[in-house]
mmCIF entry with sequence, helices, sheets and N, C-alpha, C, O atoms, coordinates in Angstrom:
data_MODEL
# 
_entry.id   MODEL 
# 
_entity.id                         1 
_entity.type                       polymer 
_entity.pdbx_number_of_molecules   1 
# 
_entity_poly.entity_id                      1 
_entity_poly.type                           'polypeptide(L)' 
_entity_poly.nstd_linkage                   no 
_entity_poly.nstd_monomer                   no 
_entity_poly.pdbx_seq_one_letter_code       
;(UNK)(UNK)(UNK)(UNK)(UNK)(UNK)(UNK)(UNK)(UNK)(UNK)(UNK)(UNK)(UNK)(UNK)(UNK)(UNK)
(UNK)(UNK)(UNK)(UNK)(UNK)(UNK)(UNK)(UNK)(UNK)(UNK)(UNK)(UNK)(UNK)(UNK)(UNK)(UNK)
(UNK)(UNK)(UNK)(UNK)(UNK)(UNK)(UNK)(UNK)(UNK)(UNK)(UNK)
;
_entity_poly.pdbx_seq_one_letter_code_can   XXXXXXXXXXXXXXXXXXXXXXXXXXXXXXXXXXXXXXXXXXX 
_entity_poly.pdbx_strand_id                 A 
# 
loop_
_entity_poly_seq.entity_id 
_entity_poly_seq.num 
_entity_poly_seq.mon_id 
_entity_poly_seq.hetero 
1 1  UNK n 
1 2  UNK n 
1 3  UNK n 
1 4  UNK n 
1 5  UNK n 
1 6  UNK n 
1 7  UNK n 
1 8  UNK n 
1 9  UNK n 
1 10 UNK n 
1 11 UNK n 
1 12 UNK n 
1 13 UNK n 
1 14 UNK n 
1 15 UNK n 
1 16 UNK n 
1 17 UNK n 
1 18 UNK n 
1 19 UNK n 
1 20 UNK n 
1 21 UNK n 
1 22 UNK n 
1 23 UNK n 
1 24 UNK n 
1 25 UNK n 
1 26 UNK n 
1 27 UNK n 
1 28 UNK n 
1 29 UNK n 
1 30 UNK n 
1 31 UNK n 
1 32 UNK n 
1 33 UNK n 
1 34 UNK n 
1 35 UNK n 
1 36 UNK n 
1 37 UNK n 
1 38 UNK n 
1 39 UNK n 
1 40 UNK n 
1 41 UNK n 
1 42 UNK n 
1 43 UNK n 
# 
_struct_asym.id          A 
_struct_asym.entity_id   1 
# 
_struct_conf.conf_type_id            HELX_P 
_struct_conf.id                      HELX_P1 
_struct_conf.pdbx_PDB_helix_id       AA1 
_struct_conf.beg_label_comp_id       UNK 
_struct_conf.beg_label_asym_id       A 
_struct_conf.beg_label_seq_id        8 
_struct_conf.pdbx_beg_PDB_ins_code   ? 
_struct_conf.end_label_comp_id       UNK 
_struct_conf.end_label_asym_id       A 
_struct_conf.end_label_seq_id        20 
_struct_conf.pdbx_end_PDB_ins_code   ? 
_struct_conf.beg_auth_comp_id        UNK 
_struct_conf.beg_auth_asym_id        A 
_struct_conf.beg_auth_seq_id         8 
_struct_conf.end_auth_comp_id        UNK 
_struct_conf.end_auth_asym_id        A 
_struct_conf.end_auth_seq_id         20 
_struct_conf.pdbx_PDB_helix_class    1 
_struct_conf.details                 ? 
_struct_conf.pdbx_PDB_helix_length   13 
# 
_struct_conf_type.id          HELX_P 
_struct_conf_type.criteria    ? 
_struct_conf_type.reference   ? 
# 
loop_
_atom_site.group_PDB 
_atom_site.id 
_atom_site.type_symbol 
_atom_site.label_atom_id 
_atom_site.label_alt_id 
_atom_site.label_comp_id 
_atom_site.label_asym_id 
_atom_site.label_entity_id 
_atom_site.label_seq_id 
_atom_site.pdbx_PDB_ins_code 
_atom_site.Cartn_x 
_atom_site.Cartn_y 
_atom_site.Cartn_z 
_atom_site.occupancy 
_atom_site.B_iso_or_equiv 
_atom_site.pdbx_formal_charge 
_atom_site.auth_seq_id 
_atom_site.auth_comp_id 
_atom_site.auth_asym_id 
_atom_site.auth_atom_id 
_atom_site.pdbx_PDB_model_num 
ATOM 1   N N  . UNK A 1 1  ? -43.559 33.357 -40.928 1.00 0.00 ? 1  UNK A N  1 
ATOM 2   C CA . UNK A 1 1  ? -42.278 33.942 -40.584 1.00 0.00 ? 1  UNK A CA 1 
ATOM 3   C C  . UNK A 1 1  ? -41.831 34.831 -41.757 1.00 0.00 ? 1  UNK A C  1 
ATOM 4   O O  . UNK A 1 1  ? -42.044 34.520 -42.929 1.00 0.00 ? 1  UNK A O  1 
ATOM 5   N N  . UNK A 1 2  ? -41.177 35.994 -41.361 1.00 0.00 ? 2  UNK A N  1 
ATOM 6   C CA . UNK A 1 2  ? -40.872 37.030 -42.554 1.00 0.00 ? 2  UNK A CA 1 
ATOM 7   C C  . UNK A 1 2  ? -39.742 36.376 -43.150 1.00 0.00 ? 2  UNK A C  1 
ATOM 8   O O  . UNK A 1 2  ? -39.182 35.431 -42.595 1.00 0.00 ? 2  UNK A O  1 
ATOM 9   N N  . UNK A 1 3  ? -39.334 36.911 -44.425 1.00 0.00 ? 3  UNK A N  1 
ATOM 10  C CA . UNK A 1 3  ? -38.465 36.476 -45.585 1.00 0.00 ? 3  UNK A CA 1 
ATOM 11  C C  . UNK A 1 3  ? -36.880 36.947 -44.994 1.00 0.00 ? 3  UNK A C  1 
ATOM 12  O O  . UNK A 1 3  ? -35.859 36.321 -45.279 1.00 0.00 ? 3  UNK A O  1 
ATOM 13  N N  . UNK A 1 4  ? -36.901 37.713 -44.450 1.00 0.00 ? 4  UNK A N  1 
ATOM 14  C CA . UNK A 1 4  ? -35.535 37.640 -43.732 1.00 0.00 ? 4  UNK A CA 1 
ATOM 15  C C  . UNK A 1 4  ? -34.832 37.254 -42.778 1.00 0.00 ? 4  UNK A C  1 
ATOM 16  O O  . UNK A 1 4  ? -33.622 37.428 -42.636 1.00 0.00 ? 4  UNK A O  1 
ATOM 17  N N  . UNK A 1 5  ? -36.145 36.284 -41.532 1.00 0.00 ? 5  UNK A N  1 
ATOM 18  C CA . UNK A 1 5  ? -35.476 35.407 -40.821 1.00 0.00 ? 5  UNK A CA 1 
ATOM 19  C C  . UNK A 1 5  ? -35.385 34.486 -40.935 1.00 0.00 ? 5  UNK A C  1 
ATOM 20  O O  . UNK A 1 5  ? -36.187 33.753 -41.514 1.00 0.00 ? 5  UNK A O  1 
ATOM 21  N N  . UNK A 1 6  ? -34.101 34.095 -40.290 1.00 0.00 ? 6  UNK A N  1 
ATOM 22  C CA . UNK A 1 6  ? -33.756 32.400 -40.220 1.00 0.00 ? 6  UNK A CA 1 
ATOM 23  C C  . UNK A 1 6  ? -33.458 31.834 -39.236 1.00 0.00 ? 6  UNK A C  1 
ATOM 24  O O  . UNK A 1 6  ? -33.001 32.351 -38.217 1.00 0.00 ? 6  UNK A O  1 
ATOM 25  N N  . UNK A 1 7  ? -33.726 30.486 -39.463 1.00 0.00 ? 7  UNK A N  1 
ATOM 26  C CA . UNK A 1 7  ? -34.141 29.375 -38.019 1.00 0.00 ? 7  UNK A CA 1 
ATOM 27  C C  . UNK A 1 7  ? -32.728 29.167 -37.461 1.00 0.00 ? 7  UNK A C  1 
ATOM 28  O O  . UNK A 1 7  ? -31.598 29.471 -37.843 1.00 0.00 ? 7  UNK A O  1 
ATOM 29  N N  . UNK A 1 8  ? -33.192 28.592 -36.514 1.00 0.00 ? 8  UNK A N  1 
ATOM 30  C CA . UNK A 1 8  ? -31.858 28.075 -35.546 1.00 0.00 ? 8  UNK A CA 1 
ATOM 31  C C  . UNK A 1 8  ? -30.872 27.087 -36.524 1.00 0.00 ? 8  UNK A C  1 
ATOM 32  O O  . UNK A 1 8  ? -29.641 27.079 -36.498 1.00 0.00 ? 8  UNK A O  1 
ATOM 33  N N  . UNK A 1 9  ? -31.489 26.503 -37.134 1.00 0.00 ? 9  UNK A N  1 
ATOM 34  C CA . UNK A 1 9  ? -30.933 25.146 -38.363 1.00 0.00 ? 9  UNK A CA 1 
ATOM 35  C C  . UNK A 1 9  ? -29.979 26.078 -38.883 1.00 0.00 ? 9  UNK A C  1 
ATOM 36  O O  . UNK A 1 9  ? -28.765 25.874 -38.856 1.00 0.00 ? 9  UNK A O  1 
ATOM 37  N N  . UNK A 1 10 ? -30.540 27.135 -39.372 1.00 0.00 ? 10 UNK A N  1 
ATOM 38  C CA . UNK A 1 10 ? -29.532 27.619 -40.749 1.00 0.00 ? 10 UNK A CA 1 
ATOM 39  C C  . UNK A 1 10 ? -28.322 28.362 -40.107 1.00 0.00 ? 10 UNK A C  1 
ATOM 40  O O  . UNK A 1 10 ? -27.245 28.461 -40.695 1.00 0.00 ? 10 UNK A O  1 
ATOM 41  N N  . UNK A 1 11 ? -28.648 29.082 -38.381 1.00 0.00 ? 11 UNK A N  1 
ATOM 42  C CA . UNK A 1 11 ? -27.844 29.343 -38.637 1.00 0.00 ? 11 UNK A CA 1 
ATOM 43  C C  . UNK A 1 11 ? -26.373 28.393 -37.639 1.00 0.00 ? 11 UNK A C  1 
ATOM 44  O O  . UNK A 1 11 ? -25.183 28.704 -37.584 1.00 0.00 ? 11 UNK A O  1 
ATOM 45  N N  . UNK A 1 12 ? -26.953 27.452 -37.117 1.00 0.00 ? 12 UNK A N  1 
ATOM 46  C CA . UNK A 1 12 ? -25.892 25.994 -37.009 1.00 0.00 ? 12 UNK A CA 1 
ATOM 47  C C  . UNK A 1 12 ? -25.394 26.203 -38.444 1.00 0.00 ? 12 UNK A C  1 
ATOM 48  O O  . UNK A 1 12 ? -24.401 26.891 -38.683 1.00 0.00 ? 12 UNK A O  1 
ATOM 49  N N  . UNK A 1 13 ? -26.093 25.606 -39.363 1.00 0.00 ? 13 UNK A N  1 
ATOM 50  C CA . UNK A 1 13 ? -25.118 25.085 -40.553 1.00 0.00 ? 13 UNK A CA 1 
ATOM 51  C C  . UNK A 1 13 ? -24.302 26.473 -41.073 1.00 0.00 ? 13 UNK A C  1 
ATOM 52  O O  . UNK A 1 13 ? -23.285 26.158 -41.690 1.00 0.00 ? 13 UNK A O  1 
ATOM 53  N N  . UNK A 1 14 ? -24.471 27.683 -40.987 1.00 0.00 ? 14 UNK A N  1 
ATOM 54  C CA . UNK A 1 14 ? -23.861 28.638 -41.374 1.00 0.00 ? 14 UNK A CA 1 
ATOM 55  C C  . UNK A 1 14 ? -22.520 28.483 -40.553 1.00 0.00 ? 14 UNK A C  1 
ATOM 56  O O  . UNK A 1 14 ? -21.512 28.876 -41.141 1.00 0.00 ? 14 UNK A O  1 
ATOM 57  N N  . UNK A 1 15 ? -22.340 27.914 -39.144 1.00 0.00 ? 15 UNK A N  1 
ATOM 58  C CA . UNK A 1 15 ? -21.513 28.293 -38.733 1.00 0.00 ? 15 UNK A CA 1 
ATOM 59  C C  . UNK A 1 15 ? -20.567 27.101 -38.543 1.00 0.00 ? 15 UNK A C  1 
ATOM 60  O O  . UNK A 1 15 ? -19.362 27.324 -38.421 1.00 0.00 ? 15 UNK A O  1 
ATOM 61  N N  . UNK A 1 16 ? -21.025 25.895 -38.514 1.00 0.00 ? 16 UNK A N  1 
ATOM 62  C CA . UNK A 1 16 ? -20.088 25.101 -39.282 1.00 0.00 ? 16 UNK A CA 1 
ATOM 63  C C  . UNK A 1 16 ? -20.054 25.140 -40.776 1.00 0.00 ? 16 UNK A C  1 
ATOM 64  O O  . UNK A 1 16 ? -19.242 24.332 -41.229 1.00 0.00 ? 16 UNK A O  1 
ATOM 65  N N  . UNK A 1 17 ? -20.551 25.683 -41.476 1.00 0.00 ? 17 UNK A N  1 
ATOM 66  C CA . UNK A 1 17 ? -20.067 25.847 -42.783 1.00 0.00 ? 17 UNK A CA 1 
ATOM 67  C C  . UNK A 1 17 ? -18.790 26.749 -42.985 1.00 0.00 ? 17 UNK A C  1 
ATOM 68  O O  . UNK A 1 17 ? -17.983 26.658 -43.909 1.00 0.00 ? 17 UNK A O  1 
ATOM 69  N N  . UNK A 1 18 ? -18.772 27.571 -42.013 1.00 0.00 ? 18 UNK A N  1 
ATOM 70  C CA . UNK A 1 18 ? -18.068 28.622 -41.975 1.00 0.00 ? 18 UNK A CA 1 
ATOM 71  C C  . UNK A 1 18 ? -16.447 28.027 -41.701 1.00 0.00 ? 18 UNK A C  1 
ATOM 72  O O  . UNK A 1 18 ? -15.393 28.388 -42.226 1.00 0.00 ? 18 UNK A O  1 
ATOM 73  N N  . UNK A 1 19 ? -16.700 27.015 -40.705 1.00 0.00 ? 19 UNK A N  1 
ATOM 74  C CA . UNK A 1 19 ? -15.452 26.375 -40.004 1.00 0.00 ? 19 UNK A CA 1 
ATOM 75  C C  . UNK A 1 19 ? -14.823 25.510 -41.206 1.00 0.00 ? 19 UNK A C  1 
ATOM 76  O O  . UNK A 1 19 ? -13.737 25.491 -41.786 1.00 0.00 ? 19 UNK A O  1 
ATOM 77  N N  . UNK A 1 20 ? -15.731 24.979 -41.273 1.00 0.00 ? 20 UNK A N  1 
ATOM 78  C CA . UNK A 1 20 ? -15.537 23.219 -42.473 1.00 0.00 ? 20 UNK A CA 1 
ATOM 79  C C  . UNK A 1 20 ? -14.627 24.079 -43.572 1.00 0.00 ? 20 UNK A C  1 
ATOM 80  O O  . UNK A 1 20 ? -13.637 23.431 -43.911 1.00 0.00 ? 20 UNK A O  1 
ATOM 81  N N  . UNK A 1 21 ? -14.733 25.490 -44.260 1.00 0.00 ? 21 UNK A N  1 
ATOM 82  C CA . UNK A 1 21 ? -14.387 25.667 -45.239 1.00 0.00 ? 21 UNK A CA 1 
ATOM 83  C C  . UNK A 1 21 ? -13.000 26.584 -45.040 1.00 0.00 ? 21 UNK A C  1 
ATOM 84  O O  . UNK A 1 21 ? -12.556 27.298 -45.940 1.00 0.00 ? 21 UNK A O  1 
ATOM 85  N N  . UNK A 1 22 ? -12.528 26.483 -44.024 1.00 0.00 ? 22 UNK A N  1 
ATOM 86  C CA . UNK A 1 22 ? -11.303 27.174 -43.234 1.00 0.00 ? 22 UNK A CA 1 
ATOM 87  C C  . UNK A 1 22 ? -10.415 26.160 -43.211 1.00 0.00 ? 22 UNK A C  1 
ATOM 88  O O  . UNK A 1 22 ? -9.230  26.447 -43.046 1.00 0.00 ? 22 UNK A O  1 
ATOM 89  N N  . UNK A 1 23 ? -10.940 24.331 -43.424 1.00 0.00 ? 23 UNK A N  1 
ATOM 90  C CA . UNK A 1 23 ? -10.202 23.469 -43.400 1.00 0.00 ? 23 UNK A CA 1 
ATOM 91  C C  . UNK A 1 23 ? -10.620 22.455 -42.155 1.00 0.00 ? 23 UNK A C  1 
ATOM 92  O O  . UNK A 1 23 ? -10.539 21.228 -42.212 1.00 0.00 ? 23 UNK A O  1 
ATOM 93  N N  . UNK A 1 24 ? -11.055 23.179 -41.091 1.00 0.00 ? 24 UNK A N  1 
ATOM 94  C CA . UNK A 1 24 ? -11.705 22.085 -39.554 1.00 0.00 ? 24 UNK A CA 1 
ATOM 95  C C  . UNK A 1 24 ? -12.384 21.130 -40.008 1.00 0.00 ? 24 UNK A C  1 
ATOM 96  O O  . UNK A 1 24 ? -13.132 21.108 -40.985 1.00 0.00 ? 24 UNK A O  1 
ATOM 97  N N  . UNK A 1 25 ? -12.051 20.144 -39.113 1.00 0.00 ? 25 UNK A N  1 
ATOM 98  C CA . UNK A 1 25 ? -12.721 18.843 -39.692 1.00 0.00 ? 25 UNK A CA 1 
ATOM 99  C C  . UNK A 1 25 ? -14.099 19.130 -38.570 1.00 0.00 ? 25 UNK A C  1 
ATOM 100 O O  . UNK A 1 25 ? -13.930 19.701 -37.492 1.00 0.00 ? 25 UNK A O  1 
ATOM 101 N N  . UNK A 1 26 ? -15.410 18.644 -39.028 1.00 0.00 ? 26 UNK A N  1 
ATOM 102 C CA . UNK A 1 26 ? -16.620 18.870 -38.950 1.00 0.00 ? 26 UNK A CA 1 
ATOM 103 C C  . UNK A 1 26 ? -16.909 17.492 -37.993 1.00 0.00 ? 26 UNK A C  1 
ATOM 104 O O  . UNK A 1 26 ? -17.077 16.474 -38.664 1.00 0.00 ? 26 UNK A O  1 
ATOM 105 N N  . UNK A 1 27 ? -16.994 17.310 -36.443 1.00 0.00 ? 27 UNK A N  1 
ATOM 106 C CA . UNK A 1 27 ? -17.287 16.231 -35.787 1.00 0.00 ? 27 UNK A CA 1 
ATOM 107 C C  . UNK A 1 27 ? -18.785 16.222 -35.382 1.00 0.00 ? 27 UNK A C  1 
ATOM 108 O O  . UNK A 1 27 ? -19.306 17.189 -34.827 1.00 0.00 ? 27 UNK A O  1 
ATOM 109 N N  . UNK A 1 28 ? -19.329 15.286 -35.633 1.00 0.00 ? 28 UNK A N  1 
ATOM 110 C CA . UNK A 1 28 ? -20.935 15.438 -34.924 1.00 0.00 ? 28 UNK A CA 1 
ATOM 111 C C  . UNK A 1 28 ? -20.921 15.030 -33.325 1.00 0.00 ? 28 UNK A C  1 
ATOM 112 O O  . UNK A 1 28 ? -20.198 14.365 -32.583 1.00 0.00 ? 28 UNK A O  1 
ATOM 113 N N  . UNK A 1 29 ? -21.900 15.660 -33.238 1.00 0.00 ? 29 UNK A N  1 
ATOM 114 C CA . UNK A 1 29 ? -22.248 15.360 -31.785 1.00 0.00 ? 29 UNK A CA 1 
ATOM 115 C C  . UNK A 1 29 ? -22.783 14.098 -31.310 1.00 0.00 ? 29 UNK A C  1 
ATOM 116 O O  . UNK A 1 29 ? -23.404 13.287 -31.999 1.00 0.00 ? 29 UNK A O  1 
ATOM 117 N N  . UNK A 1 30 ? -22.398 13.960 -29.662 1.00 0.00 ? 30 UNK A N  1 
ATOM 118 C CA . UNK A 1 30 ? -22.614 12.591 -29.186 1.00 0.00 ? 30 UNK A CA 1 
ATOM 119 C C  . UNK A 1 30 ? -22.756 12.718 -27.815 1.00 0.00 ? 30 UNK A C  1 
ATOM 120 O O  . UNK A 1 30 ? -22.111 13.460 -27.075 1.00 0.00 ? 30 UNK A O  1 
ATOM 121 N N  . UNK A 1 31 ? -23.540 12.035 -27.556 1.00 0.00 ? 31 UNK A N  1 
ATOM 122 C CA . UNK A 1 31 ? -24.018 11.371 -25.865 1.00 0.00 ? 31 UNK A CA 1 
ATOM 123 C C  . UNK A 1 31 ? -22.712 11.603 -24.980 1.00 0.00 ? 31 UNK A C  1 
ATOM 124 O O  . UNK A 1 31 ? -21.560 11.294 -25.283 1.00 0.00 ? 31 UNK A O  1 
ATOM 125 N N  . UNK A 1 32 ? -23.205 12.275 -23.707 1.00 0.00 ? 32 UNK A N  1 
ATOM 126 C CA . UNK A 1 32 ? -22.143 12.468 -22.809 1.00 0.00 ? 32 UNK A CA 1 
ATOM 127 C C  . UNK A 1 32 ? -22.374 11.180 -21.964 1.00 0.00 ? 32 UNK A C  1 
ATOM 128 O O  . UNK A 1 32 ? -21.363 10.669 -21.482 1.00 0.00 ? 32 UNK A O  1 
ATOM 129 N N  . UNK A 1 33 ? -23.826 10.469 -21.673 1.00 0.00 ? 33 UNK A N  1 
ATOM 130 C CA . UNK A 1 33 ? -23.328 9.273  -21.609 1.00 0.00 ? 33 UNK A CA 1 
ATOM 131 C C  . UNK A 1 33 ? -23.153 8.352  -22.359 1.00 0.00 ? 33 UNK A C  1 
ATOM 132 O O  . UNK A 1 33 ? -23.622 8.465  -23.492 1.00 0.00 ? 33 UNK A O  1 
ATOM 133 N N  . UNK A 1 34 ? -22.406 7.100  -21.991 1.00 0.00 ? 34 UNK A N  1 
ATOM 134 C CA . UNK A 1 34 ? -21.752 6.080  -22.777 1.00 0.00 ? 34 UNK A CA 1 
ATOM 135 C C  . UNK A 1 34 ? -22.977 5.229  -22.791 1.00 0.00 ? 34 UNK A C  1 
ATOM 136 O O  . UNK A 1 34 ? -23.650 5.099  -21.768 1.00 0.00 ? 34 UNK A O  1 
ATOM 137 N N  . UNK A 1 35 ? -23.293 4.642  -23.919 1.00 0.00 ? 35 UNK A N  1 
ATOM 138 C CA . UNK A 1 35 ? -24.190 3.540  -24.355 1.00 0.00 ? 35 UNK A CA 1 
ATOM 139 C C  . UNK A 1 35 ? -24.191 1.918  -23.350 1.00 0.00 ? 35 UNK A C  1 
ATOM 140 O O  . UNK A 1 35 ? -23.513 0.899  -23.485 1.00 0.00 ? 35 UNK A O  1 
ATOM 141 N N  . UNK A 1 36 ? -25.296 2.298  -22.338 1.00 0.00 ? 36 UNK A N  1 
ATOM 142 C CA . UNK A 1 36 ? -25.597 0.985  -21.804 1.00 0.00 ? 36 UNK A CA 1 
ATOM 143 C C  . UNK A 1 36 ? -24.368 1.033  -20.592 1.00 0.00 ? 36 UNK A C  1 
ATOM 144 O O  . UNK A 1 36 ? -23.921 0.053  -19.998 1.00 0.00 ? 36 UNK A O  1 
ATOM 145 N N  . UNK A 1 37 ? -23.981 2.397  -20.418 1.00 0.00 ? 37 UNK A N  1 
ATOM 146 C CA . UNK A 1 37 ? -23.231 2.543  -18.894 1.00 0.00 ? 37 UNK A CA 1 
ATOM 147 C C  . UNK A 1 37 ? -24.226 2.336  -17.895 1.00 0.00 ? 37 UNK A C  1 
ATOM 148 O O  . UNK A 1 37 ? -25.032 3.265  -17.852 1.00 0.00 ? 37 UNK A O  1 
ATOM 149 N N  . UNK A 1 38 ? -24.423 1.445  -17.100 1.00 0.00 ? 38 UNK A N  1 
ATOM 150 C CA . UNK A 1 38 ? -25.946 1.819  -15.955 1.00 0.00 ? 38 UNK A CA 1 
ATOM 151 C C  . UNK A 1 38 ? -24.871 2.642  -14.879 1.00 0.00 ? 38 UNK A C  1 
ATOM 152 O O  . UNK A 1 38 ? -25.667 3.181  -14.110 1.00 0.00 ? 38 UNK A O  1 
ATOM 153 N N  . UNK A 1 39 ? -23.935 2.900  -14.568 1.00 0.00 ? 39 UNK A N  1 
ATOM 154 C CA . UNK A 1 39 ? -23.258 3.715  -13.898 1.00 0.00 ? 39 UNK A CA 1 
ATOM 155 C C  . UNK A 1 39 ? -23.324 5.230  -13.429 1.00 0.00 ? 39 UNK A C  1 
ATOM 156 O O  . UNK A 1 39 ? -23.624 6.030  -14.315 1.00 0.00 ? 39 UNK A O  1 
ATOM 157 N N  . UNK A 1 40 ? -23.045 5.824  -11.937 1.00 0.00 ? 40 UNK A N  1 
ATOM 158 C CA . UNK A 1 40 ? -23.580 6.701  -12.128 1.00 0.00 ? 40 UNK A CA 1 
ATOM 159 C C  . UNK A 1 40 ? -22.484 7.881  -13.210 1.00 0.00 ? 40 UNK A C  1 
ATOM 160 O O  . UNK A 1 40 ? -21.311 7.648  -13.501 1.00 0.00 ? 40 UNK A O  1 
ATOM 161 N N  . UNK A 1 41 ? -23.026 8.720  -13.498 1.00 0.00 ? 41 UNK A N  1 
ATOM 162 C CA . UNK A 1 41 ? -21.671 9.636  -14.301 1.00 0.00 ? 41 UNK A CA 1 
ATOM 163 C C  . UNK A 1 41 ? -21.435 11.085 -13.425 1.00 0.00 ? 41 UNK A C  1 
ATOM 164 O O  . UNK A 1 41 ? -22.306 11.955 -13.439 1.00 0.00 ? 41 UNK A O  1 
ATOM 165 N N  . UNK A 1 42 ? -20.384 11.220 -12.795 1.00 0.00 ? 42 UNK A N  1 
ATOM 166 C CA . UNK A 1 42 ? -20.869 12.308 -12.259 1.00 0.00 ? 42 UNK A CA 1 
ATOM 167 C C  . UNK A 1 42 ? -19.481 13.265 -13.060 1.00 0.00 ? 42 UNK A C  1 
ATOM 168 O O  . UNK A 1 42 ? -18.376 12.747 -13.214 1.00 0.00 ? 42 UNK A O  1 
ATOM 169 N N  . UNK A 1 43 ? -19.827 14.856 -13.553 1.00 0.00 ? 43 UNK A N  1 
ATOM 170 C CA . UNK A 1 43 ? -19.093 15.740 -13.971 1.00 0.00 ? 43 UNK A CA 1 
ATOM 171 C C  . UNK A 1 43 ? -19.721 17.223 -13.059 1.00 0.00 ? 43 UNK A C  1 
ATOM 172 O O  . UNK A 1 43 ? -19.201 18.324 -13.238 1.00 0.00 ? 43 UNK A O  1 
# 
């Protein structure tokens, strides 16, 4: 890969880096389903 591109990684963290330092609090991501729901989920 050439020296001036960058991966999908960097540029996620570029863009919460971008937020985080504006003051936003930085939430990670999580399962839209709920842990050990056997239920169906419908959205």
């Amino acid at each position: 890969m050439p020296d001036n591109m960058i991966t999908g990684n960097q540029i996620r963290k570029s863009f919460i880096d971008f937020f985080v330092a504006r003051g936003h609090t930085y939430v990670p991501s999580s399962s839209l389903v709920p842990t050990g729901d056997q239920t169906l989920l419908f959205t």
